[in-house]
VMD Tcl script that builds the backbone (N, CA, C; Angstrom):
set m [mol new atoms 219]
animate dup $m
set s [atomselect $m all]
$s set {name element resname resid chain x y z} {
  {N N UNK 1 A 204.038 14.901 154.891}
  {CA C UNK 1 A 203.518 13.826 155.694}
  {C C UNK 1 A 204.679 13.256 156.509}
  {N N UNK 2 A 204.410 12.889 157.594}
  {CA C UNK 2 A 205.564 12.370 158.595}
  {C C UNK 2 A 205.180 10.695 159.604}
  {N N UNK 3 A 205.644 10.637 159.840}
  {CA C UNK 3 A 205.107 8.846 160.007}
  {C C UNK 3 A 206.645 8.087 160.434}
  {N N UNK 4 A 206.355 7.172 161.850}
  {CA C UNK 4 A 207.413 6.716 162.236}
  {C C UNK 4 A 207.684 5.198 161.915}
  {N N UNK 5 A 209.018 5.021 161.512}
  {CA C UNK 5 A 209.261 3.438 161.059}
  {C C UNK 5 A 210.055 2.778 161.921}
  {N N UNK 6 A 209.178 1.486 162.294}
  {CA C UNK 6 A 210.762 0.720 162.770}
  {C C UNK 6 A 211.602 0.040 162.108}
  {N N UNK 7 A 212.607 0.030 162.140}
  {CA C UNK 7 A 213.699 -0.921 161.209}
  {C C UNK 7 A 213.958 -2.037 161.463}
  {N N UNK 8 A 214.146 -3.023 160.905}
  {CA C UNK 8 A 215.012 -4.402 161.279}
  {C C UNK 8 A 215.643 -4.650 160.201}
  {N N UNK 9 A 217.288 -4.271 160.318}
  {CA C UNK 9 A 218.476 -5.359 159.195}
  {C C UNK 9 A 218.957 -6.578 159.253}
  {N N UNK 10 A 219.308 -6.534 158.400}
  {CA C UNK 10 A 219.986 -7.795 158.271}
  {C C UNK 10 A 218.397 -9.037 157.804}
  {N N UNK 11 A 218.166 -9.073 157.371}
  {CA C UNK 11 A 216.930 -9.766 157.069}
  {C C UNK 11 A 216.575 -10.399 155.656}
  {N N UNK 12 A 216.229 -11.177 155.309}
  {CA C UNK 12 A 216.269 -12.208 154.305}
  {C C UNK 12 A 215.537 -11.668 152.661}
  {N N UNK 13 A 214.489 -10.747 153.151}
  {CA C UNK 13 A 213.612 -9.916 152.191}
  {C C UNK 13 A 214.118 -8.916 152.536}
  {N N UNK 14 A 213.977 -7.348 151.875}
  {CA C UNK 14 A 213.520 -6.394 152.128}
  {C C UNK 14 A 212.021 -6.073 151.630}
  {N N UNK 15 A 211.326 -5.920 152.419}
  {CA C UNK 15 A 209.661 -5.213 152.661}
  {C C UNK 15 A 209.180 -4.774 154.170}
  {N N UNK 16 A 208.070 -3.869 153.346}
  {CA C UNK 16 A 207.439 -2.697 154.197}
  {C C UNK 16 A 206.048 -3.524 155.048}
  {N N UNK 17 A 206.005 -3.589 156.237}
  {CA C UNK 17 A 204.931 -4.329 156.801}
  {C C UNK 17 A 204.315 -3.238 157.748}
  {N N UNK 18 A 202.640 -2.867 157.621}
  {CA C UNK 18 A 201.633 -1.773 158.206}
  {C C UNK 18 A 200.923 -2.722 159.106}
  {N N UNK 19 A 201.007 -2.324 160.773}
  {CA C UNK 19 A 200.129 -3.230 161.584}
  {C C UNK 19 A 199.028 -2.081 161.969}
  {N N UNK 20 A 198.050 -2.491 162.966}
  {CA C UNK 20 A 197.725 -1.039 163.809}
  {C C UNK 20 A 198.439 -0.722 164.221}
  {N N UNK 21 A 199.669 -1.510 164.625}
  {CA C UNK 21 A 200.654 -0.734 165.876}
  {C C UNK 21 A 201.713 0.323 165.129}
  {N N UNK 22 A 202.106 0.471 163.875}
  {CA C UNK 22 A 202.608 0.792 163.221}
  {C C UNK 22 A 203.248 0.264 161.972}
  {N N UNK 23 A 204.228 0.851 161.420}
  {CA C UNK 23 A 205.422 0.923 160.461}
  {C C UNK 23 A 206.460 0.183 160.482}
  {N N UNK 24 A 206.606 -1.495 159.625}
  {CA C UNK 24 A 207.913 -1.619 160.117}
  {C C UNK 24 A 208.571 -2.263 158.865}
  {N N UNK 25 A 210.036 -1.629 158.697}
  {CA C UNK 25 A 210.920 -1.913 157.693}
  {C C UNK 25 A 211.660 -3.225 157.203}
  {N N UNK 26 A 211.516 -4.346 157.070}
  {CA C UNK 26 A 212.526 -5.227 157.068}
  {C C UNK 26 A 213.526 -4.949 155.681}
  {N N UNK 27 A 214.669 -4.933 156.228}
  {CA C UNK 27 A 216.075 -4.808 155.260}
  {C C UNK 27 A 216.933 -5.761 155.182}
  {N N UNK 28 A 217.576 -6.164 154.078}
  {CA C UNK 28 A 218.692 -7.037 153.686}
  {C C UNK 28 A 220.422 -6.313 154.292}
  {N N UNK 29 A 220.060 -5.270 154.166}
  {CA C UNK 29 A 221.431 -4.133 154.151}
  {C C UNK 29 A 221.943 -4.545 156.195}
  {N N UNK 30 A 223.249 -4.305 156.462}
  {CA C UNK 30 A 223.461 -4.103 157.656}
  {C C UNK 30 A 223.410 -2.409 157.727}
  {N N UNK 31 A 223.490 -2.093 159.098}
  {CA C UNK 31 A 223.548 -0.752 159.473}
  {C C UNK 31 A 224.869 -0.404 159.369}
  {N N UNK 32 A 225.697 -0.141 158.083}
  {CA C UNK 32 A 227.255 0.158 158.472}
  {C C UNK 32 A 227.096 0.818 156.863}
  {N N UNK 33 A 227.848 2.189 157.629}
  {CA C UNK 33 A 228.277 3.530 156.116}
  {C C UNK 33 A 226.600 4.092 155.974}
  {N N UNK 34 A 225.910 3.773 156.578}
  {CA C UNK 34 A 224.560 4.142 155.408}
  {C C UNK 34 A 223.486 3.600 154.828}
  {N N UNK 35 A 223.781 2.126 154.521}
  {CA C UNK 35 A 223.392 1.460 153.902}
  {C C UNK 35 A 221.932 0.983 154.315}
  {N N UNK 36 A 221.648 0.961 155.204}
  {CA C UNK 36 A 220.433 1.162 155.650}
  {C C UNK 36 A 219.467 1.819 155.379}
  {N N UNK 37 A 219.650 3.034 155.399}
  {CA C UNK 37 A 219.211 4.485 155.523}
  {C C UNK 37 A 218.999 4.592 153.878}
  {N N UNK 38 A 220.121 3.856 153.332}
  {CA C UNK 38 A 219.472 4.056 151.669}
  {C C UNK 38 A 218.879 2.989 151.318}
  {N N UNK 39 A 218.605 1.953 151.809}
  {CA C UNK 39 A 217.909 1.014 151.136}
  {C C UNK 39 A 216.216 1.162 151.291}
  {N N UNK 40 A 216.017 1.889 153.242}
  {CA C UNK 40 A 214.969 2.219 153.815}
  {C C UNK 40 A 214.638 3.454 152.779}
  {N N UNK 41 A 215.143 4.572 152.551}
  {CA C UNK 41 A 214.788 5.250 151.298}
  {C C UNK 41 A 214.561 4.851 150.251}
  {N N UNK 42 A 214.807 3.846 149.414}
  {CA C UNK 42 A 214.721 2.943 148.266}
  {C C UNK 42 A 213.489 2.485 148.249}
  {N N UNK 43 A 213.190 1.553 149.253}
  {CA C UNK 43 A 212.176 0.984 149.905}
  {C C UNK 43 A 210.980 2.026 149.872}
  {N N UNK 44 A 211.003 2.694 150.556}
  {CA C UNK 44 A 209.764 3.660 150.782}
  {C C UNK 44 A 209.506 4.228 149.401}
  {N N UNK 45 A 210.163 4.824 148.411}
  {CA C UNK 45 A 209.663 5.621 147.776}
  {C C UNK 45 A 209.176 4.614 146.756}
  {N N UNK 46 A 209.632 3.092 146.452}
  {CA C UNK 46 A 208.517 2.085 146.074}
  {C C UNK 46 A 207.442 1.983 146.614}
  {N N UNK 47 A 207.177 1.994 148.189}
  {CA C UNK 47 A 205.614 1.622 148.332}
  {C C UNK 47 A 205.016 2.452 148.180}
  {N N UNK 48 A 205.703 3.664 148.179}
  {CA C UNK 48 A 204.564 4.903 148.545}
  {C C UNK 48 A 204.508 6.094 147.382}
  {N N UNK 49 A 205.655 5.306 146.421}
  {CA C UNK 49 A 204.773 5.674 144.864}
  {C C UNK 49 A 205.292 6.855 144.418}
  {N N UNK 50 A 206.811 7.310 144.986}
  {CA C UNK 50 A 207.540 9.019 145.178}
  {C C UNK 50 A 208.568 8.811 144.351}
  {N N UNK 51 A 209.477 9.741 144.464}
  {CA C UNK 51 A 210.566 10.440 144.309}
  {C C UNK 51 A 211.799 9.899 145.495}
  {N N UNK 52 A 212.725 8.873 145.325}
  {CA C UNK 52 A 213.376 9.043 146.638}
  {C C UNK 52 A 213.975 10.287 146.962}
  {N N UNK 53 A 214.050 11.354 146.247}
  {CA C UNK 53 A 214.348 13.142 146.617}
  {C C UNK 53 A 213.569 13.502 147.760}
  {N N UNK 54 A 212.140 12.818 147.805}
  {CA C UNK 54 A 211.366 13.572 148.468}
  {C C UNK 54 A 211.024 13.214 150.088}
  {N N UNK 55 A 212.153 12.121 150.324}
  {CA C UNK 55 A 212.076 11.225 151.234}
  {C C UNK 55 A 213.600 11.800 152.211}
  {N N UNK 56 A 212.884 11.903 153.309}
  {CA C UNK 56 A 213.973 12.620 154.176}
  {C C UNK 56 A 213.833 11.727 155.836}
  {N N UNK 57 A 214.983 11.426 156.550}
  {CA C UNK 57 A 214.963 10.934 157.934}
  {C C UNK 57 A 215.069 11.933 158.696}
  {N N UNK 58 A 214.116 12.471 159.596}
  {CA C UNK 58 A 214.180 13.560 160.012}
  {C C UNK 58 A 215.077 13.327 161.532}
  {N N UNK 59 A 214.571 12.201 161.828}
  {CA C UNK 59 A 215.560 11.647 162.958}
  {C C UNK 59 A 215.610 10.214 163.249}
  {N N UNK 60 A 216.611 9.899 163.864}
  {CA C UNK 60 A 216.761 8.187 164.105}
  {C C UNK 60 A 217.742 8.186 163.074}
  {N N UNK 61 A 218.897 8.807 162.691}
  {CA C UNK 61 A 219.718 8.280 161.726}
  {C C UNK 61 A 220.492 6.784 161.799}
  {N N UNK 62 A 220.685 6.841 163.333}
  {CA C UNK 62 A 221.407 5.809 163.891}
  {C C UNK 62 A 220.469 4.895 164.813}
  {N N UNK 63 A 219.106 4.844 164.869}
  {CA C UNK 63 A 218.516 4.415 165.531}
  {C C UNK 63 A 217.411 3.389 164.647}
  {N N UNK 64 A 216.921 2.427 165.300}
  {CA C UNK 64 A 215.933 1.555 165.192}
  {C C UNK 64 A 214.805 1.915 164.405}
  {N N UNK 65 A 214.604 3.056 165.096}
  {CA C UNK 65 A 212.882 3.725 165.077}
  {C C UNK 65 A 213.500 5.102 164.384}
  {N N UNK 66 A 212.778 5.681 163.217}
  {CA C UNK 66 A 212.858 6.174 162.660}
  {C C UNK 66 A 211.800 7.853 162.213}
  {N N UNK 67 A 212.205 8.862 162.064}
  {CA C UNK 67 A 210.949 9.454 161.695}
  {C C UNK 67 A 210.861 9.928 160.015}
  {N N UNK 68 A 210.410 9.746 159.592}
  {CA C UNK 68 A 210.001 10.005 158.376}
  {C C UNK 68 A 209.450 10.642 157.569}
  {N N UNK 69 A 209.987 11.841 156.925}
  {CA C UNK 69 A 209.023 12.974 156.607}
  {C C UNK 69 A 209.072 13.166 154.691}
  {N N UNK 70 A 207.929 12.646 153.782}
  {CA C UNK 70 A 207.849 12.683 152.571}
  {C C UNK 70 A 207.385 14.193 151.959}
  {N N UNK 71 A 207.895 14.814 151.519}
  {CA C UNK 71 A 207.749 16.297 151.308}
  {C C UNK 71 A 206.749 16.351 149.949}
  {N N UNK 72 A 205.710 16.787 150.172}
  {CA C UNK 72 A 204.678 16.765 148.813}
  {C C UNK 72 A 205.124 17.390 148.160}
  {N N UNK 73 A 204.868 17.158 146.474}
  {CA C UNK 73 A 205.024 17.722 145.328}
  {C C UNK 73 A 204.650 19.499 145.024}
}
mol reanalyze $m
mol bondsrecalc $m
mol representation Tube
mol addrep $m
């Protein structure tokens, strides 16, 4: 399954918010080393009930908007 997220760091909570318009991440973490990227992995594989193994950024490493691909069991 693949599905695009937007990110926002630096933020007071971290949680996952679903509009019609999409996917969007709020994070505590800044974007520096990574830290992002693992918390947004952290994050996801809580809401969506996985493996963070199975959770991959397929692109947007360094970007806002994100793509997201959860590899089924």
């Amino acid at each position: 399954m693949k599905f695009l997220v937007s990110v926002k760091t630096r933020t007071k909570k971290s949680v996952i918010v679903e509009t019609p318009l999409g996917t969007t991440a709020y994070l505590t973490s800044a974007p520096v080393d990574g830290k992002a990227n693992e918390e947004l992995i952290t994050l996801l594989a809580e809401y969506c009930d996985v493996s963070p193994s199975r959770i991959f950024i397929k692109s947007g490493m360094t970007s806002q908007k994100k793509l997201i691909e959860i590899k089924e069991a």
